[in-house]
C-alpha positions as CSV (number, residue, x, y, z in Angstrom):
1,X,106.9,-83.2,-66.2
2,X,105.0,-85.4,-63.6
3,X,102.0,-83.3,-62.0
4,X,101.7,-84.3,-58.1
5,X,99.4,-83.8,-55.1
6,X,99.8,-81.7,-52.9
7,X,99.8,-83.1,-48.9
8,X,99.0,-80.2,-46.2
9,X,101.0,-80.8,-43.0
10,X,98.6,-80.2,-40.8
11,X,100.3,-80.8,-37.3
12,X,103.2,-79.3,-36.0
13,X,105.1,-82.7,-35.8
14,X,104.5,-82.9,-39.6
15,X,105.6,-79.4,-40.2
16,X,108.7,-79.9,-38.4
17,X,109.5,-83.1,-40.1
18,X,108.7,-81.6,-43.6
19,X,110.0,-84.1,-46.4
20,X,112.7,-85.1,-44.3
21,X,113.6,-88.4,-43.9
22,X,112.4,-89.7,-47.3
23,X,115.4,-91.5,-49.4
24,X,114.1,-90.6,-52.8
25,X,111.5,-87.8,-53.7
26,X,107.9,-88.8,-52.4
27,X,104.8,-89.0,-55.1
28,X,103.9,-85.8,-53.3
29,X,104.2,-82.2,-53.1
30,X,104.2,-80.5,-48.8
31,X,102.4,-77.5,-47.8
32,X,103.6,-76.1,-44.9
33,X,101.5,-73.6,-43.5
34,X,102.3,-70.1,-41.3
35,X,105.9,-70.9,-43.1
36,X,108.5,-68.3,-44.2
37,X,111.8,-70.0,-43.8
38,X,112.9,-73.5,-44.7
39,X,116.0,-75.4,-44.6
40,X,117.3,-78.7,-46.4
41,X,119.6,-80.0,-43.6
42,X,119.3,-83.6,-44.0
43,X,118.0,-83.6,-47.5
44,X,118.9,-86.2,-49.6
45,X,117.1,-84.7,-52.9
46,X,116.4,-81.0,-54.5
47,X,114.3,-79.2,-53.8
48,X,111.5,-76.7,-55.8
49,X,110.3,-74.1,-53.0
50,X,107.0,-72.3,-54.4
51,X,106.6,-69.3,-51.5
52,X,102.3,-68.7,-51.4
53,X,101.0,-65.1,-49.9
54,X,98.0,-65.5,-47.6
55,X,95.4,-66.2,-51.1
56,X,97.6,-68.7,-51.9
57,X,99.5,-66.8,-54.9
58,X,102.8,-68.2,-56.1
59,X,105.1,-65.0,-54.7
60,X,108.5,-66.6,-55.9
61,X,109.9,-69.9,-56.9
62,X,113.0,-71.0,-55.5
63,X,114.3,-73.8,-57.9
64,X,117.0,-76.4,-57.1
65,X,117.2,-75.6,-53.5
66,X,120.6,-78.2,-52.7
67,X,120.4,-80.3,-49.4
68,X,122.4,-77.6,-46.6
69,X,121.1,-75.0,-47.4
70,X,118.7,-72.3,-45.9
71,X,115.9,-70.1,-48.0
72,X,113.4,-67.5,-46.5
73,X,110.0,-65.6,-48.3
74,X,109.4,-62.7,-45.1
75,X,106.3,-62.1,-47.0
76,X,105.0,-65.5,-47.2
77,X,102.8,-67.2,-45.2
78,X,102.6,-70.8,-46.8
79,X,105.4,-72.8,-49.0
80,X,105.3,-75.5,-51.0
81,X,108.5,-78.1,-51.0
82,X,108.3,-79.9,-54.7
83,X,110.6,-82.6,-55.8
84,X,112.8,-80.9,-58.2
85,X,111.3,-81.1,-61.5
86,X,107.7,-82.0,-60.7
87,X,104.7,-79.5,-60.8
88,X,102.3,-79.7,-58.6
89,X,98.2,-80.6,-59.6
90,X,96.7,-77.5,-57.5
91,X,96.8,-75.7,-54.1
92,X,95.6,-77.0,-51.1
């Protein structure tokens, strides 16, 4: 299993975009902070969702999230979107 970094988007143009846009699955893992619903509209890859509370504990994983679909954490307050299969090196 390939171990990646993990990229904070860190502007609200970056959080919008998320890893949209990207053909293949980047050499990177996204935060995406004050986030508690994502979608993959537009996707072309799966997705691993790891949900973070406000410490930045793993709440829930959401594996193989398909490109269409929408997935929520209310308690959340970070997530991490993961190329399918890859685990991430540390938090951010």
């Amino acid at each position: 299993m390939e171990s990646l970094p993990i990229v904070v988007a860190d502007t609200p143009r970056a959080r919008l975009r998320g890893l949209l846009g990207h053909r293949v699955p980047p050499p990177f893992a996204l935060r995406l902070e004050r986030c508690r619903c994502v979608h993959t509209v537009g996707m072309r890859f799966v997705l691993d969702l790891h949900w973070l509370d406000a410490g930045g504990a793993v709440l829930r994983v959401d594996r193989a999230v398909a490109p269409g679909r929408v997935r929520a954490c209310w308690r959340a307050r970070a997530v991490v979107e993961v190329p399918v299969g890859a685990s991430i090196l540390s938090p951010s």
